[in-house]
C-alpha positions in Angstrom: 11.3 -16.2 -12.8 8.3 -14.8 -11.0 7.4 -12.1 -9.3 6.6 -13.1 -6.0 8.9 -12.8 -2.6 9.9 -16.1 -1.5 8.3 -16.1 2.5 5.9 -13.7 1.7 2.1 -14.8 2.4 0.0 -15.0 -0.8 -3.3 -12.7 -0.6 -6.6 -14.5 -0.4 -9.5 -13.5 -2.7 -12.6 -13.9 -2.0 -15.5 -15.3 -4.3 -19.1 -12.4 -3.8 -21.0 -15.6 -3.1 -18.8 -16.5 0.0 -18.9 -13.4 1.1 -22.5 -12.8 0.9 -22.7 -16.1 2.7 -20.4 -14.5 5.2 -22.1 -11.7 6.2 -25.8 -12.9 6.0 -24.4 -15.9 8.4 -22.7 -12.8 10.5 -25.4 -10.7 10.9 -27.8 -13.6 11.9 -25.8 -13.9 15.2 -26.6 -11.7 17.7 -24.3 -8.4 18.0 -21.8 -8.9 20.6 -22.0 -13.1 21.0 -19.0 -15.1 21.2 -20.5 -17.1 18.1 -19.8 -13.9 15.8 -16.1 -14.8 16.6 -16.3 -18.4 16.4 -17.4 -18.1 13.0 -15.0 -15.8 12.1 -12.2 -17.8 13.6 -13.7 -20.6 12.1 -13.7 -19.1 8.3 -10.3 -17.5 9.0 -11.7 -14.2 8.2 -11.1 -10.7 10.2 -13.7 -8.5 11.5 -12.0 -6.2 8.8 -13.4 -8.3 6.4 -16.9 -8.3 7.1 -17.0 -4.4 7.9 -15.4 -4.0 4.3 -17.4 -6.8 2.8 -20.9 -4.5 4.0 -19.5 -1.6 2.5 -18.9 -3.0 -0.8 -22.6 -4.3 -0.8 -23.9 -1.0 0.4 -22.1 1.3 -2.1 -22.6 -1.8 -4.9 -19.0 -1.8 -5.8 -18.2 -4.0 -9.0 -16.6 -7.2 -8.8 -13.9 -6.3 -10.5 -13.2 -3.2 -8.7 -10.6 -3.0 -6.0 -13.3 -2.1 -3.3 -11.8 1.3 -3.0 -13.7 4.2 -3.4 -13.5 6.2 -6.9 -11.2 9.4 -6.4 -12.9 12.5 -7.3 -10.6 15.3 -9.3 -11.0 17.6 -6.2 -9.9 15.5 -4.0 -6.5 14.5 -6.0 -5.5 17.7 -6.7 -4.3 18.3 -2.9 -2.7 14.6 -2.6 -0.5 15.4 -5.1 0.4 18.6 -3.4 1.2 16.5 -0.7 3.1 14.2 -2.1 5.3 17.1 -4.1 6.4 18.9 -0.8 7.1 15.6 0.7 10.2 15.4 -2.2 10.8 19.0 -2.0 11.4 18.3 1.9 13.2 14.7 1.6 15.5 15.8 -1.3 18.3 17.5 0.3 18.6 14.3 2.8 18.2 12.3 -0.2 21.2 13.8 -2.2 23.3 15.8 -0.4 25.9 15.7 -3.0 23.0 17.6 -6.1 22.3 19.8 -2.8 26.0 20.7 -2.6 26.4 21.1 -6.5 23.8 23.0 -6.9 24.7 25.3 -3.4 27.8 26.1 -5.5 26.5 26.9 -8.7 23.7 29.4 -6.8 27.0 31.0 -5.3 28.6 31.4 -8.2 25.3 33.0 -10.3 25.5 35.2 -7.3 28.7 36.5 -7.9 28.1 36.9 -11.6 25.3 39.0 -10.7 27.4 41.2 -8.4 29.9 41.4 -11.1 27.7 42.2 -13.7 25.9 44.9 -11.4 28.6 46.9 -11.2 30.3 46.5 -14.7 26.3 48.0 -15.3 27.1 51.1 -12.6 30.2 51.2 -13.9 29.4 52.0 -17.5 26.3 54.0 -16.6 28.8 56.4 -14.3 31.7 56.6 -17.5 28.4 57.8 -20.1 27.0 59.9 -17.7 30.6 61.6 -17.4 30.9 61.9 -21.3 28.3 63.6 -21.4 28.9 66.3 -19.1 32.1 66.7 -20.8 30.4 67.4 -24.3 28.2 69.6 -22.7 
């Protein structure tokens, strides 16, 4: 059993040496010329592809790297901030029925509280009377 989706389009890889060969071949052509896209067409390849290609060479990402750019701590400490509210704010849609449960149980703890509250004031009146009897 494998992994892949049947119908779904396999993702090409490409070999450093073709894409050097690529760009050095792309940038040869004047800027603008309809041979820039012939070539491209040609290879199958996307203007994506070369833009990405150049930055890889300029930042000298390693071959076995994704080609995306290493994630500083700084910068994902706030996408995981973002990424918490957006399940804070999707939850209740996401599980109405926890939502409801736990609606019900916040009622109740409310009550308790009321309950106890007063139990509290009531005690606190009866001592306060007892001792103004003894005294």
């Amino acid at each position: 059993m494998t992994d892949e989706q049947p119908g779904r389009p396999k993702r090409r890889v490409f070999a450093k040496a073709y894409q050097a060969r690529i760009l050095k071949v792309f940038d040869a052509l004047p800027e603008g010329s309809a041979k820039r896209g012939a070539l491209l067409r040609a290879e199958r390849v996307c203007h994506s592809h070369v833009e990405h290609w150049r930055k890889q060479a300029g930042n000298e990402v390693s071959a076995a790297s994704t080609g995306k750019p290493k994630k500083d701590a700084g910068s994902e400490e706030p996408a995981r901030r973002r990424t918490g509210k957006k399940k804070l704010k999707a939850s209740p849609t996401r599980c109405p029925a926890r939502n409801d449960k736990l609606t019900g149980r916040l009622g109740k703890t409310g009550t308790a509280l009321d309950i106890a509250g007063k139990a509290f004031a009531l005690l606190e009146d009866i001592s306060s009377s007892a001792d103004s009897d003894k005294g």
